[in-house]
N, C-alpha and C positions, 0 to 999 in steps of 0.2 A: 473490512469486507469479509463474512465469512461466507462467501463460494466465489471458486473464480470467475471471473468476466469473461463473458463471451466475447470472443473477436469474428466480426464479420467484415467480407471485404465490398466494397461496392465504388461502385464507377463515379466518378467526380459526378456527371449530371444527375445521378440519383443525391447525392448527397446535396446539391445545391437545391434539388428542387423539395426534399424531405429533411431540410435542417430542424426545424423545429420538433421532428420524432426522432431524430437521431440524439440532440440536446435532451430529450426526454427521458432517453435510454442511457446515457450518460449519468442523468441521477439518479438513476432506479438504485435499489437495494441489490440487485444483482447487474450490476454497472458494468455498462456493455464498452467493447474498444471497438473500434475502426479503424481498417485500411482503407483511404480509399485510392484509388488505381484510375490513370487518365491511359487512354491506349492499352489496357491491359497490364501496366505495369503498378507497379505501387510509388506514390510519390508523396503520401502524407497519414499522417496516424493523426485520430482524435482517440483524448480517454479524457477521465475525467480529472476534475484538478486534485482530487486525492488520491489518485493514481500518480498525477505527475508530480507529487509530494513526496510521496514514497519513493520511485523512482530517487528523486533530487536527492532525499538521506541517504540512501543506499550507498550514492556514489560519491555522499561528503568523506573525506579524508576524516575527519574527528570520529563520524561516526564508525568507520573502518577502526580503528583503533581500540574505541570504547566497546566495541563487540568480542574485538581478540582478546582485550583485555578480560572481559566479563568470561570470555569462552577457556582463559587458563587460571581464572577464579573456578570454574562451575571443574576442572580436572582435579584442580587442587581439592578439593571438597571444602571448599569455603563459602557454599553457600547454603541459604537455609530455604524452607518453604513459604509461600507467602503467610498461611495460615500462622504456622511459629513466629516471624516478624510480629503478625498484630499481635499473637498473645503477648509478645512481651513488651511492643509498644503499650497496648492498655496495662499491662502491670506496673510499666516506669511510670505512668501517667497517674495510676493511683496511688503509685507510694510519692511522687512528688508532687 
């Protein structure tokens, strides 16, 4: 997603009676969130399922790990550019 999603809140009966443009707004390219709110309060979020994807890695244990780890590789200076990777992958690739 590159721009954030809008979050709008809106009242359970609007959402029931406009689901099929709120699902619309859901897969736009600038993919919108909802609250929506019964009595003024808030009682449910929609987003969309790659939103709730992300979310889910975020919060996997592996993934936590394999970030910290990456993140005291990238202090160490042990890392390279993507650009340097492929030169040297097509280099291994033509001499073998």
């Amino acid at each position: 997603m590159g721009y954030p999603a809008t979050v709008t809140t809106i009242p359970a009966y609007v959402a029931r009676t406009q689901l099929g443009s709120i699902l619309k707004a859901l897969q736009g390219k600038r993919a919108a969130r909802f609250i929506i709110t019964k009595g003024g309060k808030p009682v449910a979020c929609m987003i969309s399922p790659t939103d709730l994807d992300d979310i889910l890695e975020e919060l996997d244990p592996e993934f936590q790990k394999s970030l910290k780890l990456a993140h005291k590789e990238y202090q160490a200076g042990k890392t390279i550019t993507l650009h340097d990777y492929m030169k040297k992958k097509i280099r291994s690739r033509r001499a073998g």
